[in-house]
C-alpha positions as CSV (number, residue, x, y, z in Angstrom):
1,X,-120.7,-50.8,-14.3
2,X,-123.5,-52.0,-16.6
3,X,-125.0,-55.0,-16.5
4,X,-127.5,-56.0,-19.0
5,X,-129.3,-59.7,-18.5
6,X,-131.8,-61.7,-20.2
7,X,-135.0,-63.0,-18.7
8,X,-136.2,-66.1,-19.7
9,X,-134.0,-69.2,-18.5
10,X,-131.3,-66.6,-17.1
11,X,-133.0,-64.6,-14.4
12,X,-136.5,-67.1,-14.4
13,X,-137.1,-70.6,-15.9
14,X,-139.5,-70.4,-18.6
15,X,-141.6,-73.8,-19.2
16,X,-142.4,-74.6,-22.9
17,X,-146.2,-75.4,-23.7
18,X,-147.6,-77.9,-25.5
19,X,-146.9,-77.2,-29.3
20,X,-143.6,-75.5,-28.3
21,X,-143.9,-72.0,-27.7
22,X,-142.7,-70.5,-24.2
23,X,-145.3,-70.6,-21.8
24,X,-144.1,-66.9,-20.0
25,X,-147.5,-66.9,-17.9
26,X,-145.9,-69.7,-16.0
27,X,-142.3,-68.3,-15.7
28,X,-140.7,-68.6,-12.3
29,X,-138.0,-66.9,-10.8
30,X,-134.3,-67.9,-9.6
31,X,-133.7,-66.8,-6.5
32,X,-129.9,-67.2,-7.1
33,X,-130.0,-65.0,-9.7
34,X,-132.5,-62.2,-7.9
35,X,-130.4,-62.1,-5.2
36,X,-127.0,-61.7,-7.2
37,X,-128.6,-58.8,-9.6
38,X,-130.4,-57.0,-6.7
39,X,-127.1,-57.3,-4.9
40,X,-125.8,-55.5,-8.2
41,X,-128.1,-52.7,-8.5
42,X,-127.6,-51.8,-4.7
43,X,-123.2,-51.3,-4.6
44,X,-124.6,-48.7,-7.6
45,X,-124.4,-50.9,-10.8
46,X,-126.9,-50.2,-13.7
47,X,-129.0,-53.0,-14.4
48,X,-130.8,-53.5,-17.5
49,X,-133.0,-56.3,-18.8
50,X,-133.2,-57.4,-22.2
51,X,-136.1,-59.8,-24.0
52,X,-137.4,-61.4,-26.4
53,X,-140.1,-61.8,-25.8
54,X,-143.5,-61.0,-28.2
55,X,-140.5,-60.7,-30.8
56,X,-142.0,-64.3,-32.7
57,X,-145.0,-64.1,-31.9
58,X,-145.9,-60.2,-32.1
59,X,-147.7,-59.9,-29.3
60,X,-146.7,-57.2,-26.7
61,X,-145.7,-58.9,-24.0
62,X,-144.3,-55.7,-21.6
63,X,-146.9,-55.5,-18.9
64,X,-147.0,-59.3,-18.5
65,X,-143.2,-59.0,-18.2
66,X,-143.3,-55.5,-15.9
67,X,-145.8,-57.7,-14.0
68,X,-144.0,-60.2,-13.1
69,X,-140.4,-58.7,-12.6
70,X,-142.2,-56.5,-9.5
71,X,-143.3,-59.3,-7.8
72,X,-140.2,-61.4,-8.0
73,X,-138.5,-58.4,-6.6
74,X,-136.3,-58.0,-9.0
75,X,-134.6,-54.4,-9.1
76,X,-133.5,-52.6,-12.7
77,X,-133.1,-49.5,-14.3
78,X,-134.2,-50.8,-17.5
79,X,-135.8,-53.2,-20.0
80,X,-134.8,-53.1,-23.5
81,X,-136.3,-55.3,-26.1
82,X,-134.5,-57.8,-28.4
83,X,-132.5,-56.3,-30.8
84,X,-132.4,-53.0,-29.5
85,X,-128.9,-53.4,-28.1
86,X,-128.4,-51.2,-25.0
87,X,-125.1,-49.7,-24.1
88,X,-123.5,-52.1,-21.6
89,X,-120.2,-53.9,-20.4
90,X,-121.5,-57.1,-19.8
91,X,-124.1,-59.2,-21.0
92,X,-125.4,-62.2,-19.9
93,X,-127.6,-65.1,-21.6
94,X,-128.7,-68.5,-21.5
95,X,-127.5,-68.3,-25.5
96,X,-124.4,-65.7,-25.3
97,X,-121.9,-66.3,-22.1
98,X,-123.3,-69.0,-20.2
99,X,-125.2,-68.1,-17.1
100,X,-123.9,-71.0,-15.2
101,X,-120.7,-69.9,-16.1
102,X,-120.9,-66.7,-14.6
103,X,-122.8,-67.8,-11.1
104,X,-119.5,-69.7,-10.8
105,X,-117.6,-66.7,-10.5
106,X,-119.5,-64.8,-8.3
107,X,-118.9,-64.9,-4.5
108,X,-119.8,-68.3,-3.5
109,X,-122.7,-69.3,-2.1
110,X,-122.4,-73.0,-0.7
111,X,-125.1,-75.3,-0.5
112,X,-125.0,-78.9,0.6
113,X,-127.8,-81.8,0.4
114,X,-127.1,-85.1,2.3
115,X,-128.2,-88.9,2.0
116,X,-126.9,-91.9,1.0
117,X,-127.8,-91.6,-2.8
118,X,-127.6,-95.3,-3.5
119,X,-129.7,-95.8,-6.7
120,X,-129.4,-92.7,-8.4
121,X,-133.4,-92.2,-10.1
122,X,-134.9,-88.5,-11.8
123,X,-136.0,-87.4,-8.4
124,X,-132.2,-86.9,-7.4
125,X,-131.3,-85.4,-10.6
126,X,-134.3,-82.7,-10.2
127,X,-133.7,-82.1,-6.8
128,X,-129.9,-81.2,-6.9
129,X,-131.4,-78.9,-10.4
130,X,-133.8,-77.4,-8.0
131,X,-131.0,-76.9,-5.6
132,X,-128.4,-74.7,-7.9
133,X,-131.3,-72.3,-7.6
134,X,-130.1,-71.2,-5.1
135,X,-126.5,-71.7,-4.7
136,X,-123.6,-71.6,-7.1
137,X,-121.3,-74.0,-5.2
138,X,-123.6,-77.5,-4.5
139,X,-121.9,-80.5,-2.0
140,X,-123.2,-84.1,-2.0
141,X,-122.7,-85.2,1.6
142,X,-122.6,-89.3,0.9
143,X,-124.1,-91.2,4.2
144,X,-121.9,-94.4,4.1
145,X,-124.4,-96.7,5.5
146,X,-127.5,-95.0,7.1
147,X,-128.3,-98.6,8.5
148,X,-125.3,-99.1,10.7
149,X,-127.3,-96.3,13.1
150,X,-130.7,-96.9,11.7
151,X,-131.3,-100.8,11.5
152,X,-135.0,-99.4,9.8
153,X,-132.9,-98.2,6.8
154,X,-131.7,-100.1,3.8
155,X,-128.5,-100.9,3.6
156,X,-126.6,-99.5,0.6
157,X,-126.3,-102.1,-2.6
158,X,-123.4,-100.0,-4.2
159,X,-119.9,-99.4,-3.0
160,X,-119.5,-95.8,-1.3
161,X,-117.0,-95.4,-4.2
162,X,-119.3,-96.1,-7.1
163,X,-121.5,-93.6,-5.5
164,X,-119.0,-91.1,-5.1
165,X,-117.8,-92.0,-9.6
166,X,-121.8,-91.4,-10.7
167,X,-122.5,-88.1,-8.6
168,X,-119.5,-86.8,-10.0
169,X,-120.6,-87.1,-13.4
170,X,-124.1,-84.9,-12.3
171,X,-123.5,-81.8,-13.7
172,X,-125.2,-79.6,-10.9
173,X,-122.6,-81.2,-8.6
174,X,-119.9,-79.1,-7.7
175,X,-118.1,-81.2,-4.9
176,X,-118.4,-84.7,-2.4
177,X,-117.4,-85.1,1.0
178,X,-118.3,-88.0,3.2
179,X,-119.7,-89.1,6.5
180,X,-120.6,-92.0,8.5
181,X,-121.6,-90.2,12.1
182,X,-123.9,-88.0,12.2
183,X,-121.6,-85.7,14.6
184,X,-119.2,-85.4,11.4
185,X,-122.0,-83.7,9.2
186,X,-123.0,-81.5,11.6
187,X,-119.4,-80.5,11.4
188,X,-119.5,-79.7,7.9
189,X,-122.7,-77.1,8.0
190,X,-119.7,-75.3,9.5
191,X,-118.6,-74.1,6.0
192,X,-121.9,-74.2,4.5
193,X,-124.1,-71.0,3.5
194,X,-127.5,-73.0,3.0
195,X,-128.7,-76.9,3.6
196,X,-131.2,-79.1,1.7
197,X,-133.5,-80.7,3.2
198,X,-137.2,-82.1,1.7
199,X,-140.7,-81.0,3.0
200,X,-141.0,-84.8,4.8
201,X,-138.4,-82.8,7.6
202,X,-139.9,-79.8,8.1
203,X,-141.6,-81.4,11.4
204,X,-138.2,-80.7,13.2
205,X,-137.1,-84.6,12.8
206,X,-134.0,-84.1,11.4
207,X,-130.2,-84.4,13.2
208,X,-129.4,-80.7,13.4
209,X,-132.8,-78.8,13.3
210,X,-130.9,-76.8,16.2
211,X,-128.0,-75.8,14.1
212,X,-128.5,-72.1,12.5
213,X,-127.5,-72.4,9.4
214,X,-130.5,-71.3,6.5
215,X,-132.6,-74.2,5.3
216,X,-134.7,-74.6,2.0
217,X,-136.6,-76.7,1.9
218,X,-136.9,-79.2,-1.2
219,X,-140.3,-80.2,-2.5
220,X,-140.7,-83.6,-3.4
221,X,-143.3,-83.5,-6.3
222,X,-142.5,-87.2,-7.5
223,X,-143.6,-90.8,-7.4
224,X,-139.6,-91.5,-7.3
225,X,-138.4,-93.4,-4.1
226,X,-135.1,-95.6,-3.5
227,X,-136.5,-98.3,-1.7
228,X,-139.8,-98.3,-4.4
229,X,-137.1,-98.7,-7.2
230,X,-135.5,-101.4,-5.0
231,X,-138.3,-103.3,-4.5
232,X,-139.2,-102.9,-8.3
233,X,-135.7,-104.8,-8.9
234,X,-136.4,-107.3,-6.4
235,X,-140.0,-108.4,-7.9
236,X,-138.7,-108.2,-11.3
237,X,-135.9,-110.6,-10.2
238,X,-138.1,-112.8,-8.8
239,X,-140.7,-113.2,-11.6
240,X,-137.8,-114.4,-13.5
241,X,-137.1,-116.9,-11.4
242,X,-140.9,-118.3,-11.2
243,X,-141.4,-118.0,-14.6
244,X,-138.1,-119.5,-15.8
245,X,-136.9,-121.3,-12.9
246,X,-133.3,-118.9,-12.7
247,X,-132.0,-116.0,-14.0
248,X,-131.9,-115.9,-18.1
C-alpha cells in the first residue's frame, strides 16, 4: 500500500516564530508517529512524504528537511513537494483526514499518567499533550486521596467525581479509572504499554520503579504547581478578609 504523509504538525510539531511564519529549524519529531510509519515502511508499504514547505516563502527548504528526517529516523521512499500530488491510497494531514483521527485506529498503544489531579492548571493540560506523543490510547489514573497514605500530601478540595466530569472534557484523554491503594495501580500497568511519570521520579522513588513496564519520562518545564495555585487561593482569600473584614 502507499502511504503518503505530511511533515509539519503530522509526523513533527512545527513551532511558529515570532511574526508568524513556521519556525522548521526548530521542528521536533513525534515519536508516535515515527514509530507507526517506520512500522509501515518495514511490513513493505511505500512511504512517501509530502511538504510544503519553501512553497510561501520560496526558499528551498529540501536539505534542511532531508536533514532532519535522517536524524529523527524516519524511513521513506520519498518526498514530494506541495502540489505535486504523488500516486497514493492514503493520505494523511494535519489539514486533510485528521491525524488524530487516524492514530486512533491504528493498533493501540496504551499509555497511562497517575495523580490526584485536583486543581486542574496548564501544566496538566501540556503534560497529557506531551503524552499523546507517544501513545494513541491515554488513561488518567485519579488518586482518591493521596493523604489518607501520605499525611505530607494535601488532601483533595474537589470531589473524586468532579475530577473524574473535568478530565473528561480534556481532549487528549481517552479514558479514567481509579485507585485509592497503591497495590490497585500497580494492578493496572498490567494492561498498559507505556507509564508517565515526570523527571522529579527518575531517582527510583516512585511505587513500582520494579515493575517492567516502559517509562517516559515527562519534563516539567513550568512554574505550574497544585499546592502553589492552592496557596495563591488561600492568600488571595485572606487579603480579602483583612482588607474588607469578610468575603465580598
Amino acid at each position: 500500500m502507499r502511504y503518503c504523509f505530511d511533515i509539519d504538525d503530522t509526523i513533527c510539531n512545527t513551532p511558529k516564530m515570532k511574526d508568524g511564519r513556521p519556525g522548521y529549524m526548530d521542528a521536533t519529531p513525534i515519536p508516535f508517529m515515527v514509530e507507526a510509519i517506520n512500522k509501515l515502511y518495514d511490513e513493505g508499504n511505500y512511504i512517501i512524504l509530502q511538504t510544503a514547505r519553501g512553497r510561501g516563502s520560496g526558499l528551498d527548504q529540501t536539505e534542511l528537511t532531508m536533514t532532519q528526517l535522517d536524524e529523527w529516523g524516519i524511513k521513506y521512499h520519498e518526498i514530494e513537494p506541495m502540489f505535486h500530488k504523488p500516486n497514493a491510497d492514503l493520505f494523511i494531514d494535519d489539514k486533510g483526514i485528521n491525524v488524530e483521527e487516524w492514530k486512533k485506529n491504528q493498533p493501540p498503544i496504551k499509555g497511562i499518567v497517575a495523580g490526584a489531579f485536583d486543581l486542574i492548571h496548564p501544566g496538566y493540560i501540556r503534560m497529557f499533550k506531551d503524552a499523546k506523543k507517544y501513545c494513541n490510547h491515554l488513561t488518567i489514573a485519579v488518586h482518591e486521596d493521596p493523604s489518607m497514605a501520605r499525611p505530607h500530601k494535601l488532601k483533595p478540595v474537589q470531589s473524586l467525581e468532579d475530577r473524574k466530569e473535568i478530565l473528561r472534557a480534556i481532549r487528549y484523554v481517552d479514558d479514567i479509572v481509579v485507585y485509592q491503594a497503591e497495590d490497585t495501580f500497580l494492578s493496572y500497568l498490567r494492561d498498559y504499554d507505556v507509564r508517565f511519570l515526570g523527571t522529579d521520579y527518575m531517582d527510583g522513588s516512585y511505587t513500582g520503579r520494579n515493575n517492567p513496564i516502559k517509562i517516559v519520562w515527562m519534563s516539567r518545564d513550568h512554574e505550574y504547581s497544585t499546592t502553589k495555585l492552592k496557596e495563591s487561593i488561600f492568600q488571595s482569600i485572606e487579603w480579602n478578609y483583612e482588607l474588607v473584614g469578610g468575603l465580598l
